[in-house]
MISE-994182 format. One record per residue: residue in one letter; x, y, z of N, C-alpha, C in turn. Coordinates in steps of 0.02 Angstrom, whole numbers, padded with zeros to 5 digits, always signed. Example, Ala and Ser with C-alpha at 12.3 -4.5 7.8 and 13.67 -1.06 7.14 Angstrom:
2
A+00660-00284+00390+00615-00225+00390+00660-00165+00390/S+00642-00112+00354+00684-00053+00357+00645+00002+00394/
// end
This chain:
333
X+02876+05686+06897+02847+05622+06918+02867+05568+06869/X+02898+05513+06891+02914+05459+06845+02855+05421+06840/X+02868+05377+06770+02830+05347+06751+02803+05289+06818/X+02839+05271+06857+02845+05185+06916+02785+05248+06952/X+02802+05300+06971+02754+05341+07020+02691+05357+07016/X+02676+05377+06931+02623+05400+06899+02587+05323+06907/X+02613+05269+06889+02580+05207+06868+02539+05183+06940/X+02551+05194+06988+02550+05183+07055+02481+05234+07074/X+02514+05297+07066+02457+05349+07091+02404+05346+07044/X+02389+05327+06979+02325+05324+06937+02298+05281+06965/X+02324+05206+07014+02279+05160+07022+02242+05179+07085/X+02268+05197+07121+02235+05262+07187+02195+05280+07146/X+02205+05341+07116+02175+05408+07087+02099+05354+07065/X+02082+05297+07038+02043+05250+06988+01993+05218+07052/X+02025+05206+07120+01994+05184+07164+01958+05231+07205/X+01995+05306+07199+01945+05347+07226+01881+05363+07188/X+01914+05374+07113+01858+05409+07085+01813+05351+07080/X+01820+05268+07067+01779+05238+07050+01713+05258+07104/X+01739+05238+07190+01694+05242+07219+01652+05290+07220/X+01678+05364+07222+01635+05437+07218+01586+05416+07154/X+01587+05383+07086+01541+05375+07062+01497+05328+07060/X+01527+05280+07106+01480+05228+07094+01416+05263+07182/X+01437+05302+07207+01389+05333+07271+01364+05398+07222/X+01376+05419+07185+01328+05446+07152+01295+05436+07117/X+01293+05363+07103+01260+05340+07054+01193+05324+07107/X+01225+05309+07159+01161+05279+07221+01113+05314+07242/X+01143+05386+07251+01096+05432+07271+01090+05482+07222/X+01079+05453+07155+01030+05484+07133+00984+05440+07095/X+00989+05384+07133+00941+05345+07082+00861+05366+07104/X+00836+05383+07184+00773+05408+07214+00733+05471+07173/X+00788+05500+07116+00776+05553+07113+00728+05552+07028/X+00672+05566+07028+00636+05564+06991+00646+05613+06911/X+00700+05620+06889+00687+05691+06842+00685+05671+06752/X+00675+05611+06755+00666+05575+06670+00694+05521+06651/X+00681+05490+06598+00707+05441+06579+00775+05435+06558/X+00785+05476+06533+00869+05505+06515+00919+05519+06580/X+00881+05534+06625+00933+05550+06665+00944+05468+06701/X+00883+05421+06703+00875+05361+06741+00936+05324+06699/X+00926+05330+06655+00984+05299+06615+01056+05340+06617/X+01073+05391+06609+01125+05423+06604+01183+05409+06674/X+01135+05416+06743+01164+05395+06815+01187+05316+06815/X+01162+05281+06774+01196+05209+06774+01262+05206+06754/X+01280+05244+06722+01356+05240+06692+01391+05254+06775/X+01361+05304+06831+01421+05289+06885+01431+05238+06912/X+01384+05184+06890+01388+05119+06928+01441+05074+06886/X+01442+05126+06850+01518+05062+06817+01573+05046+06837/X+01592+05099+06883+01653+05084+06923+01646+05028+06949/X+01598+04980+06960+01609+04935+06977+01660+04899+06960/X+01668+04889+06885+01722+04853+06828+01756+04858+06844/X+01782+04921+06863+01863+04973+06860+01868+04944+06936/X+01848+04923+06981+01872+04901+07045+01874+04824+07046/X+01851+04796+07004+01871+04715+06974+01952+04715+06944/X+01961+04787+06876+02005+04740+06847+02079+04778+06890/X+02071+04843+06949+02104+04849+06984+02118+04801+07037/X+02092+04746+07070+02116+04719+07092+02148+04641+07072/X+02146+04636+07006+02169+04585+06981+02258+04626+06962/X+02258+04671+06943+02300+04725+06936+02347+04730+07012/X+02333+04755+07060+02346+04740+07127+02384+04703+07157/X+02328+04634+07159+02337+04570+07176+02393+04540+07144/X+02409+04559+07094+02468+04493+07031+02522+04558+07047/X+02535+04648+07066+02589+04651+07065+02619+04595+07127/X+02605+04573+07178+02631+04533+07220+02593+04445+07215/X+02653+04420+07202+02632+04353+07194+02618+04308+07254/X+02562+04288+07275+02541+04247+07320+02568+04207+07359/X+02609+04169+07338+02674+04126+07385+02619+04067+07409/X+02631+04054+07478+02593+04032+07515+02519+04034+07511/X+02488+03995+07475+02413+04017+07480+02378+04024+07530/X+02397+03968+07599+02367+03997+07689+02378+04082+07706/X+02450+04091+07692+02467+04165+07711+02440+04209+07662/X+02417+04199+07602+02387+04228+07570+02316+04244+07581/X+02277+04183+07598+02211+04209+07628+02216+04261+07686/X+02256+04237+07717+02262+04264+07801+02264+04346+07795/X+02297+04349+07732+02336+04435+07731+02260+04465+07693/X+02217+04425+07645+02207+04476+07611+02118+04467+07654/X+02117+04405+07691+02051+04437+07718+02047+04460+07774/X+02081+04462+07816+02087+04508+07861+02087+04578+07846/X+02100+04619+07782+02080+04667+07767+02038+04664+07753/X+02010+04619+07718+01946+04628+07683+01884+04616+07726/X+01899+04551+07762+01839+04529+07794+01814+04538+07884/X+01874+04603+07897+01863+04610+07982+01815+04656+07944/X+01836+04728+07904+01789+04787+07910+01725+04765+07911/X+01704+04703+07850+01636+04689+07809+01626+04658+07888/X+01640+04630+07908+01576+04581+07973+01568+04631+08021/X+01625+04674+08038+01607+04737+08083+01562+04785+08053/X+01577+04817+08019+01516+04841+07971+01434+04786+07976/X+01430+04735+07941+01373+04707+07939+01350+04685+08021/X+01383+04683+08069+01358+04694+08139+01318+04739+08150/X+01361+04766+08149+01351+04865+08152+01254+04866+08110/X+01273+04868+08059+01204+04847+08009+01155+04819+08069/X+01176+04745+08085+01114+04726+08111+01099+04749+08190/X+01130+04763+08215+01128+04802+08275+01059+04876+08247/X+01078+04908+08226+01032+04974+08193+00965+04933+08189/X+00973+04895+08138+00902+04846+08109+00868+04833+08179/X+00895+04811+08221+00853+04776+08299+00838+04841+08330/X+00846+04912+08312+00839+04971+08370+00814+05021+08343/X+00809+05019+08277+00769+05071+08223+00741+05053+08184/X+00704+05085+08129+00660+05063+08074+00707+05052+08003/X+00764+05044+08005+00828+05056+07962+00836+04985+07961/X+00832+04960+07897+00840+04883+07887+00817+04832+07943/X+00742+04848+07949+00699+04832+08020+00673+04744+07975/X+00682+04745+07910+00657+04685+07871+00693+04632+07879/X+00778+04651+07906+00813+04597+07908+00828+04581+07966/X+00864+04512+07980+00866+04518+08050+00933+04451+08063/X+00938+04393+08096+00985+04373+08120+00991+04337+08061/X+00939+04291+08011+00939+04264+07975+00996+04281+07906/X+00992+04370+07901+01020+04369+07852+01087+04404+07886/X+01082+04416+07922+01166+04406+07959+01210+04369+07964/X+01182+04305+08002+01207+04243+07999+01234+04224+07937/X+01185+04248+07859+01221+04232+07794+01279+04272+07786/X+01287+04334+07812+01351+04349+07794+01411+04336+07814/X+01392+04342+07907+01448+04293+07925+01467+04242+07905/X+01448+04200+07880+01453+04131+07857+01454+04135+07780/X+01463+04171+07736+01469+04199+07672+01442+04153+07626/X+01374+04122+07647+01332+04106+07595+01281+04156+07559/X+01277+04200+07576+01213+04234+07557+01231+04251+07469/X+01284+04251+07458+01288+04247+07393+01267+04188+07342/X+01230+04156+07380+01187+04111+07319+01123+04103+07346/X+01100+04163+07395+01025+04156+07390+00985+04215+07390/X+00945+04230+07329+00914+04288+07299+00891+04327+07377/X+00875+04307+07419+00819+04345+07481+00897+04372+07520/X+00930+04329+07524+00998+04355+07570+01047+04433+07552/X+01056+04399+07472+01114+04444+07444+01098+04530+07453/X+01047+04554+07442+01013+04612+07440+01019+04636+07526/X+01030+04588+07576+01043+04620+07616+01082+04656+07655/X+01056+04712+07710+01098+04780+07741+01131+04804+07689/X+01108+04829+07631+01117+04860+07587+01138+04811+07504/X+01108+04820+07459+01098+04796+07394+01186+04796+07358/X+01232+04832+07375+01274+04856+07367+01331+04809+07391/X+01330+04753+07435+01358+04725+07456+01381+04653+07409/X+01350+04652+07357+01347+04606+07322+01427+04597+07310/X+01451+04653+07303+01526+04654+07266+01568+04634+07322/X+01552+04613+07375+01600+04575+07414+01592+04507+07430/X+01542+04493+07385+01542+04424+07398+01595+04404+07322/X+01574+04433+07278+01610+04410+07230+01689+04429+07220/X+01708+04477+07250+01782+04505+07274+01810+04450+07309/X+01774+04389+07374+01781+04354+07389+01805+04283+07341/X+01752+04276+07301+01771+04226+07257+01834+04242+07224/X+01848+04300+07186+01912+04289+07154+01980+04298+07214/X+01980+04303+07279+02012+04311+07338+02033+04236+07335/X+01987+04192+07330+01977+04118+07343+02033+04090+07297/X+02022+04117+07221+02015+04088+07150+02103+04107+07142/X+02134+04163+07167+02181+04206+07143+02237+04177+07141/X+02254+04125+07189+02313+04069+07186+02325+04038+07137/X+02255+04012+07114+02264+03963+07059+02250+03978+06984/X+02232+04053+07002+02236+04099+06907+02302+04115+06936/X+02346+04131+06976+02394+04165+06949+02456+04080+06915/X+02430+04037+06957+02490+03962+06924+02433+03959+06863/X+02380+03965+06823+02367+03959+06773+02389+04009+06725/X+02400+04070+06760+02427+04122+06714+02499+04093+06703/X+02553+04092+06754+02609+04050+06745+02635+04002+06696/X+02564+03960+06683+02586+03919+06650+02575+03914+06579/X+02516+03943+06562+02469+03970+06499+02517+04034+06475/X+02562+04060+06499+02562+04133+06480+02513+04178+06477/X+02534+04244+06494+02505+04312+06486+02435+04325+06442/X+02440+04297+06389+02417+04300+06316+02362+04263+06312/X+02393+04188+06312+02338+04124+06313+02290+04142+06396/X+02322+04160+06450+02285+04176+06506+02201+04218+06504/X+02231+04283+06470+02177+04340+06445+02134+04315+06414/X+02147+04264+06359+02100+04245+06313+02046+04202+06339/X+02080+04167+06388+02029+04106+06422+01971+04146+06475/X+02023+04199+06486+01985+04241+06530+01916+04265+06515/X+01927+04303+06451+01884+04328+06409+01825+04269+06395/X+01856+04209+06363+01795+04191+06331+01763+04135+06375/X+01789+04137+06435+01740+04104+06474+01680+04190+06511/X+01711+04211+06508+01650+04276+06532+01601+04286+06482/X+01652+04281+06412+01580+04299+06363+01526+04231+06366/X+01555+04169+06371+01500+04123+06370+01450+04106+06428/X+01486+04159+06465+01437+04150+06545+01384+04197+06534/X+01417+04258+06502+01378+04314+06473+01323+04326+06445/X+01331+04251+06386+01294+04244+06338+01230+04201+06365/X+01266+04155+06413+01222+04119+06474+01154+04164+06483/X+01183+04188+06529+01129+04241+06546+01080+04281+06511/X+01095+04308+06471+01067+04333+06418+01018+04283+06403/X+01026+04235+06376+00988+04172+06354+00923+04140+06388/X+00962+04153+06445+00919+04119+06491+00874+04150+06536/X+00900+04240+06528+00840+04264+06574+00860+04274+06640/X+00928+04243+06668+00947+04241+06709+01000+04322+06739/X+00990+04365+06699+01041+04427+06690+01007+04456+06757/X+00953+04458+06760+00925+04522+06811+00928+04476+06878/X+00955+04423+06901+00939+04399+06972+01022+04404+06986/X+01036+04430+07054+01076+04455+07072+01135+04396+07085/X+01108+04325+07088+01155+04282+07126+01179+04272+07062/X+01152+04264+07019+01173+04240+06938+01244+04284+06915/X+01210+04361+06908+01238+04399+06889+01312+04445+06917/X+01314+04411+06968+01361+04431+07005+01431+04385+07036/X+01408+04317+06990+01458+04258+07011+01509+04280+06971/X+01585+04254+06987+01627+04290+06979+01647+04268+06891/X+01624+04230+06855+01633+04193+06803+01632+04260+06732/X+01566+04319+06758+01540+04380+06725+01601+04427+06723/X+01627+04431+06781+01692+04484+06797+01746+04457+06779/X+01763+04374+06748+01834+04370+06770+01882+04411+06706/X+01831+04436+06658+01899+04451+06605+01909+04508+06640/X+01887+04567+06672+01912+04626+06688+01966+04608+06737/X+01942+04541+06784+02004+04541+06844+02070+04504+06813/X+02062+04445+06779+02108+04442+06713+02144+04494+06645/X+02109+04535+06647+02142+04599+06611+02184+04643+06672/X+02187+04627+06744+02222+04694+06767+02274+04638+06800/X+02281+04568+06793+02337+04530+06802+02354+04531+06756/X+02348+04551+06685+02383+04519+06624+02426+04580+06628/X+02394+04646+06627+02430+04720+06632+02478+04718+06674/X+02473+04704+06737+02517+04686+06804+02589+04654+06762/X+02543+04604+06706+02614+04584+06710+02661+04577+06636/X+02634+04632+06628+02657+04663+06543+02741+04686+06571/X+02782+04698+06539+02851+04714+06539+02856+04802+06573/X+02827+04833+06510+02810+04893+06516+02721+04885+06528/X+02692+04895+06614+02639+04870+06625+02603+04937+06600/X+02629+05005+06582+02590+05054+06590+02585+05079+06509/X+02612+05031+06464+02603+05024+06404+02528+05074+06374/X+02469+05051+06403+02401+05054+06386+02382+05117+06415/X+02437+05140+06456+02421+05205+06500+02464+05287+06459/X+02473+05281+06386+02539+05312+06351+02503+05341+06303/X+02441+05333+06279+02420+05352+06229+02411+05443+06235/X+02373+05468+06181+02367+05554+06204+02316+05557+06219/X+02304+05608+06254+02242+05603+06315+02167+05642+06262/X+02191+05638+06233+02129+05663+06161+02097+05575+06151/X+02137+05528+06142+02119+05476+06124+02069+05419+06169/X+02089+05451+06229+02055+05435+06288+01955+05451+06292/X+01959+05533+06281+01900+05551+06260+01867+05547+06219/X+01904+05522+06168+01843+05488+06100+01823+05417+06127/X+01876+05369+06155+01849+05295+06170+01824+05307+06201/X+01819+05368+06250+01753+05346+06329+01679+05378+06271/X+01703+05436+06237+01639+05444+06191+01598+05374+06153/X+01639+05340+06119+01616+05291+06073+01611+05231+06143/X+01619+05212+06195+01617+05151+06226+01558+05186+06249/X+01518+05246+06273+01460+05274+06302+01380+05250+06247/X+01412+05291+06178+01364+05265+06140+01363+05189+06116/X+01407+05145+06113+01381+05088+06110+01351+05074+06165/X+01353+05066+06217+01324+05057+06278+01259+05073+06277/X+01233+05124+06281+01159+05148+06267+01135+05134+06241/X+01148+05112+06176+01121+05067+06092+01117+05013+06108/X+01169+04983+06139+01148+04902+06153+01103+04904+06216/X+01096+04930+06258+01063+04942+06330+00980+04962+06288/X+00983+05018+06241+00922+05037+06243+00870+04997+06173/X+00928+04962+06134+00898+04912+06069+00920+04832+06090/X+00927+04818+06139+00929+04752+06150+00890+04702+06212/X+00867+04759+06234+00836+04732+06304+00896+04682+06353/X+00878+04654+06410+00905+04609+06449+00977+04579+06415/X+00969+04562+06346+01024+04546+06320+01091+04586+06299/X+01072+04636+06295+01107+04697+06263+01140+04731+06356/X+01103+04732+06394+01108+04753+06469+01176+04697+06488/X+01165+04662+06495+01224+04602+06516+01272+04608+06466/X+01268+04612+06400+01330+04631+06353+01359+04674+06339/X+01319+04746+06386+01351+04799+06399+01423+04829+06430/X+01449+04744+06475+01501+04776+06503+01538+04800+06484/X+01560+04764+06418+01609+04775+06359+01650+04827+06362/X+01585+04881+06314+01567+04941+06295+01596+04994+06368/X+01546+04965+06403+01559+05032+06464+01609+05025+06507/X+01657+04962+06512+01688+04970+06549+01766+05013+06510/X+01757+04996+06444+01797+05052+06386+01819+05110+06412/X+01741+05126+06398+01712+05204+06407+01726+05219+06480/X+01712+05194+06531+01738+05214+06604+01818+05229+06626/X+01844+05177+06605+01916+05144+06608+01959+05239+06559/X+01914+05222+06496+01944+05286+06460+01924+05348+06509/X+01872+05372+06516+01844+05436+06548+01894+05428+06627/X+01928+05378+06638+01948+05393+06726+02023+05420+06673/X+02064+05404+06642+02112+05409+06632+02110+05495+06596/X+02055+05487+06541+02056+05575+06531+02051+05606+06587/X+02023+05600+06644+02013+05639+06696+02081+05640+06759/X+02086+05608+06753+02164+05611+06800+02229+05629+06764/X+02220+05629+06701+02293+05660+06666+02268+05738+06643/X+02187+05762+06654+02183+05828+06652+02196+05858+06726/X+02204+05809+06780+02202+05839+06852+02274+05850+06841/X+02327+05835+06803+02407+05836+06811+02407+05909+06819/X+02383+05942+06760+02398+05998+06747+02379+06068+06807/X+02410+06099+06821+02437+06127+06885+02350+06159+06912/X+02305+06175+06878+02251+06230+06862+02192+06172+06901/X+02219+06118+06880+02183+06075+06906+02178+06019+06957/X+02250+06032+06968+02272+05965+07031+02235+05952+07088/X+02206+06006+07109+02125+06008+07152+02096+05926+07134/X+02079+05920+07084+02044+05868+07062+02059+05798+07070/X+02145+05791+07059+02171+05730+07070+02185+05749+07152/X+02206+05793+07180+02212+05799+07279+02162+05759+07289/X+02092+05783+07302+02025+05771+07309+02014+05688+07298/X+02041+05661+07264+02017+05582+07235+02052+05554+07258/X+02104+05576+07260+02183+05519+07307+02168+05520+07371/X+02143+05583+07425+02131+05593+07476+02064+05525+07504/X+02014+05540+07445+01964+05486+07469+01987+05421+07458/X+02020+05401+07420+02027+05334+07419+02076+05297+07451/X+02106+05335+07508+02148+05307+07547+02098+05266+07603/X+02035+05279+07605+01965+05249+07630+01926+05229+07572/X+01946+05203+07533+01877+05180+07481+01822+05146+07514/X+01880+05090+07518+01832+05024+07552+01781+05043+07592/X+01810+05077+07648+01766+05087+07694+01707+05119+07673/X+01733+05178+07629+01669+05221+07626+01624+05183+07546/X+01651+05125+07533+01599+05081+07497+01565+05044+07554/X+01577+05027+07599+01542+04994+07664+01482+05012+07686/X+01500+05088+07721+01455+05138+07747+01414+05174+07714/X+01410+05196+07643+01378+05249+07608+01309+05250+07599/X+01279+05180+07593+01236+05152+07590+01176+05162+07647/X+01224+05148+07702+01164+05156+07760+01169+05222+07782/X+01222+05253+07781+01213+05329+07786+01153+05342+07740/X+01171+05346+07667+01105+05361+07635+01034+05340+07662/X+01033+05279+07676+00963+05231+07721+00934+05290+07765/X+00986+05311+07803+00952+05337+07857+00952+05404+07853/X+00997+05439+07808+00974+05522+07807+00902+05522+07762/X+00889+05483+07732+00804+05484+07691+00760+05462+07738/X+00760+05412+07790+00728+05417+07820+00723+05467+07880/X+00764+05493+07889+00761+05584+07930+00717+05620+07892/X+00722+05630+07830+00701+05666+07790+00628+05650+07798/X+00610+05605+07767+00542+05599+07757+00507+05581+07817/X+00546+05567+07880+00497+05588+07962+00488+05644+07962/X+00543+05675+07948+00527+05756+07942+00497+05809+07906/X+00485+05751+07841+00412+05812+07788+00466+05820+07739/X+00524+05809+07732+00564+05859+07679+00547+05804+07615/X+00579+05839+07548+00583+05798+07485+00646+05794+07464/X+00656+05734+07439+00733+05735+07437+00744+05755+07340/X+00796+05797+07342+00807+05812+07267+00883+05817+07266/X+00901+05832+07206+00966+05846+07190+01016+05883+07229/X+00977+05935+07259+01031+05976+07317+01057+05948+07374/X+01013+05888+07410+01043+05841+07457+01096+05784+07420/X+01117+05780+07371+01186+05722+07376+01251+05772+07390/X+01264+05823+07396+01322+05849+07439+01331+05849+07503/X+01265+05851+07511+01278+05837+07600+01287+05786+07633/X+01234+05742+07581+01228+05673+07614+01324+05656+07598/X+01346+05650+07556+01386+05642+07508+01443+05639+07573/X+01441+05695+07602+01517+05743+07643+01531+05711+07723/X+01409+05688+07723+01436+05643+07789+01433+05575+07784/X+01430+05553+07729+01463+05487+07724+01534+05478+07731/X+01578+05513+07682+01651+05536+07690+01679+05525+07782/X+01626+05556+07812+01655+05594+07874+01642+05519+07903/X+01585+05486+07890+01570+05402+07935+01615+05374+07910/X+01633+05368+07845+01687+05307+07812+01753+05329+07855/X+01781+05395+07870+01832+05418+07904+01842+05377+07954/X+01804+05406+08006+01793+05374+08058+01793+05293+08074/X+01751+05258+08037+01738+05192+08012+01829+05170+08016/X+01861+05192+07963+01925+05193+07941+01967+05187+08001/X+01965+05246+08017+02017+05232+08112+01995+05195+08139/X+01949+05179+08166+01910+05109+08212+01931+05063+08193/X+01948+05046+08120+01989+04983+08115+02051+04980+08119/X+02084+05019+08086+02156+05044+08114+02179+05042+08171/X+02136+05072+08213+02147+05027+08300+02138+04973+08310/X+02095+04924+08279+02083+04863+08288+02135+04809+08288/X+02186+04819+08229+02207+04800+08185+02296+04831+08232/
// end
């Protein structure tokens, strides 16, 4: 496998695994078993990062051109599934007890992609959706970081990147504003990660950062874990928002130890398995959510308790809806 091939298939391999953890991070948050573990399951939600600074990564290997044809191309992927999907959503809501709270009001916000600046909206047909509103913003933004990257250089680009996030960062923190979702999720918080995977994009040798020995990998995801927890568990609200830092380190490191241990023949199971799902990420970031919604509410019409042994199942028929989900648009399209 050449290096152009490997560089290609890790960013797959990064989009599958992100999602598989950031849905396990989901369903097991119901699950009651300590404080350690309440905290420990947050780290799968970090993939969030890793699917920010992959698509800044993405996005900049191909340069935009035309900014009309540029919207045209990239929301039409993006934005047929999400309104079919959030139909879909409110359709269920009008015919079952499954997001029975929401109704045309917060539909209408998505179609119309305001709901990302109003606390009652954003949370709706699933809490999880937040990341497409802000995927949106840098969709918007991406024309005109990449002629600022152009013109700033590579270097000076990253930096601006960076320290406008940390001062938005620091914003928040300050102000109290970290825990409300419209705040925390404007794209100003994310842009150094989506600015770090255009700057990579457009390094000479882009896979430079991807060369190190895979021993070195597992100490930074070690040391980016424990800062994380230290600042998360000795800083309150402030330390939580300044956490990305740290964990997105530690994530970014732990996906790369884990896919260069799948190389090895004993284990390729592992990298099959992750490439396979993420040829549907998206989708099955779409669907996972209300699948989960509604196998708990089966459950608990039915008397059962939900514990640790139900996220494989639930897990396998989400997979099987995102599948499905997947071809339906494919025909569409």
């Amino acid at each position: 496998m050449n290096n152009g091939i490997r560089r290609i298939e890790f960013v797959d391999f990064a989009k599958g695994f992100a999602i598989l953890t950031i849905i396990l991070f989901h369903y097991s948050q119901p699950l009651q078993y300590g404080q350690l573990f309440s905290q420990a399951i947050v780290f799968g939600g970090t993939g969030i990062h890793l699917f920010f600074m992959l698509s800044g990564f993405g996005l900049n290997m191909k340069p935009p051109g035309n900014a009309l044809k540029f919207y045209r191309r990239r929301f039409s992927r993006i934005l047929i599934p999400y309104f079919i999907f959030v139909t879909l959503a409110f359709a269920v809501s009008e015919f079952t007890p499954i997001y029975r709270e929401f109704g045309w009001r917060e539909w209408l916000s998505h179609i119309l992609l305001y709901k990302m600046f109003f606390e009652d909206y954003i949370g709706s047909f699933g809490y999880h959706l937040w990341f497409i509103s802000t995927l949106i913003q840098f969709y918007l933004l991406f024309p005109l970081l990449y002629k600022l990257k152009e013109k700033a250089g590579n270097v000076n680009f990253l930096i601006l990147c960076c320290g406008i996030s940390l001062i938005y960062i620091l914003y928040l923190g300050i102000s109290g504003k970290g825990d409300l979702r419209t705040w925390n999720s404007f794209f100003p918080r994310y842009l150094w990660e989506f600015g770090l995977g255009m700057f990579l994009a457009s390094m000479k040798n882009n896979q430079a950062w991807f060369t190190k020995k895979t021993i070195w990998y597992l100490i930074a995801a070690i040391s980016g874990l424990i800062i994380m927890a230290a600042m998360s568990l000795k800083m309150g609200q402030f330390g939580r928002v300044l956490n990305d830092f740290p964990a997105f380190v530690a994530y970014l490191s732990l996906t790369i130890f884990i896919y260069r241990a799948g190389l090895l023949p004993v284990l390729s199971f592992v990298n099959k398995g992750v490439l396979f799902v993420s040829q549907w990420s998206y989708e099955l970031y779409l669907v996972h959510f209300i699948v989960f919604t509604t196998f708990l509410y089966l459950m608990t019409a039915g008397g059962m308790i939900y514990n640790l042994l139900w996220i494989l199942p639930v897990l396998l028929l989400s997979l099987f809806t995102a599948y499905l989900f997947h071809r339906f648009i494919k025909i569409l399209n």
